[in-house]
C-alpha positions, 0 to 999 in steps of 0.5 A, a space after each residue: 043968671 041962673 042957668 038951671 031954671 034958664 035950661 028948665 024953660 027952653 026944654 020944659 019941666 015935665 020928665 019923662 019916666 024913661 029920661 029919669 031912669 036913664 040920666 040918673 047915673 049921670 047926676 052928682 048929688 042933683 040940684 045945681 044949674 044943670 039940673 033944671 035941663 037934666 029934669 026938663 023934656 020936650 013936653 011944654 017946652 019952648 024948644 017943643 013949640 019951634 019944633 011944632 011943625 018939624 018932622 022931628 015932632 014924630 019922634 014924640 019929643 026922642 031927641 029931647 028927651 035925651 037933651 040932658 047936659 050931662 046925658 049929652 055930655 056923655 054921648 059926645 065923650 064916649 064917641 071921642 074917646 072911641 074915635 081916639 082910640 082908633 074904635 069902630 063906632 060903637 052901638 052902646 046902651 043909654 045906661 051903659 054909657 060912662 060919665 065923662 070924667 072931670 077934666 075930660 073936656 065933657 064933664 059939667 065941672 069943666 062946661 060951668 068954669 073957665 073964663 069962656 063963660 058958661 058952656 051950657 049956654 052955648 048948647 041951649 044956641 046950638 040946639 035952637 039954631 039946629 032946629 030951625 035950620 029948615 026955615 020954617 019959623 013964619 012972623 006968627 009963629 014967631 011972635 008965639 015964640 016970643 010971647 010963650 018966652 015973655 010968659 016964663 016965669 024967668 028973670 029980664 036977663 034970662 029972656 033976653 037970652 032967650 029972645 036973643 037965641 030964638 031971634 038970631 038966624 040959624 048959622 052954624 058958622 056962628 056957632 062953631 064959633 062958640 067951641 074952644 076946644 075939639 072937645 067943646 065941638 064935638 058935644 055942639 054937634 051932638 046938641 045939635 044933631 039931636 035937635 033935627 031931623 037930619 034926613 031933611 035936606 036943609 037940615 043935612 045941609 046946615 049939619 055938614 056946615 056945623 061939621 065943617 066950621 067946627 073942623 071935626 073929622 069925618 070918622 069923628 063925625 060918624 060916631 058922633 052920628 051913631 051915638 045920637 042915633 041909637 039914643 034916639 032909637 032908644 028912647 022912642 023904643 
């Protein structure tokens, strides 16, 4: 499966100016499998047709413009490493953000080795099933869905992936499953705040479930929630 060309599918192939300059520093050398989501948007992506109807769509496509793996993996480290060392949350620039060292639990080194599979799979679930988290998903807009991942110039594997995430219901008890460190689920919650619009209601609700079956604690999750939030305000800006 190549992940990379997978990733470019779900958020789209048109990059945003602003995610360039800003998720360059935290590429190594480029290319590999990481980079079809490092250099996909929300423009024409599939993650942009489940978003159509959400609240989130006036943000412009913000929190996916900032969905790059290793962007998300830098919100998420520096949050945790600020919570260990005892920090208030910290309010920090897109670029300022260090990368996430290898070995750190966050580094993309660490999300594509190990016998768990490849990690960046279970982002791409955990956003997918964050934004659909409110419910709206009818049977039309369903087979839209499913007919725009057929029309991907993907292989069988790779849409049936795909099919399989959009298909499945929005379960964050499932999804915290996918964690096997802390680590791990600290960077699905920061996906998956990222993908909604967390003042709705059901989508509040289905964060704190994350949350809760992930088992962060309750000062980790509030620089996870201040990271993501000054990124978006960032990229909107």
């Amino acid at each position: 499966m190549d992940i990379g060309r997978l990733l470019q599918g779900v958020m789209g192939s048109d990059t945003a100016a602003t995610l360039q300059r800003e998720a360059k520093r935290f590429t190594s050398g480029g290319g590999g499998a990481g980079g079809g989501l490092l250099g996909g948007a929300a423009a024409g992506g599939l993650m942009a047709l489940l978003l159509g109807n959400k609240s989130a769509r006036k943000m412009g496509g913000t929190a996916l413009k900032v969905g790059g793996a290793a962007l998300l993996a830098g919100l998420a480290y520096k949050a945790y490493s600020d919570y260990k060392s005892n920090k208030a949350p910290q309010h920090d620039k897109i670029e300022d953000l260090p990368a996430a060292p290898k070995s750190s639990g966050f580094a993309l080194e660490d999300q594509s080795a190990g016998n768990n599979g490849d990690f960046r799979l279970a982002i791409v679930r955990a956003m997918i099933a964050a934004a659909k988290s409110d419910g709206h998903i009818d049977a039309e807009e369903n087979e839209r869905i499913k007919a725009a991942i057929t029309d991907q110039d993907l292989s069988g594997e790779e849409k049936g992936f795909l099919l399989d995430a959009f298909s499945g219901e929005a379960d964050p008890v499932a999804i915290a499953q996918l964690a096997k460190t802390e680590e791990q689920g600290a960077e699905l919650y920061v996906a998956s705040r990222i993908a909604i619009d967390p003042d709705a209601e059901a989508e509040r609700r289905y964060l704190d479930r994350l949350a809760g079956a992930l088992r962060l604690p309750q000062a980790l999750v509030e620089h996870l929630d201040t990271k993501v939030e000054d990124a978006r305000r960032q990229l909107s800006a």
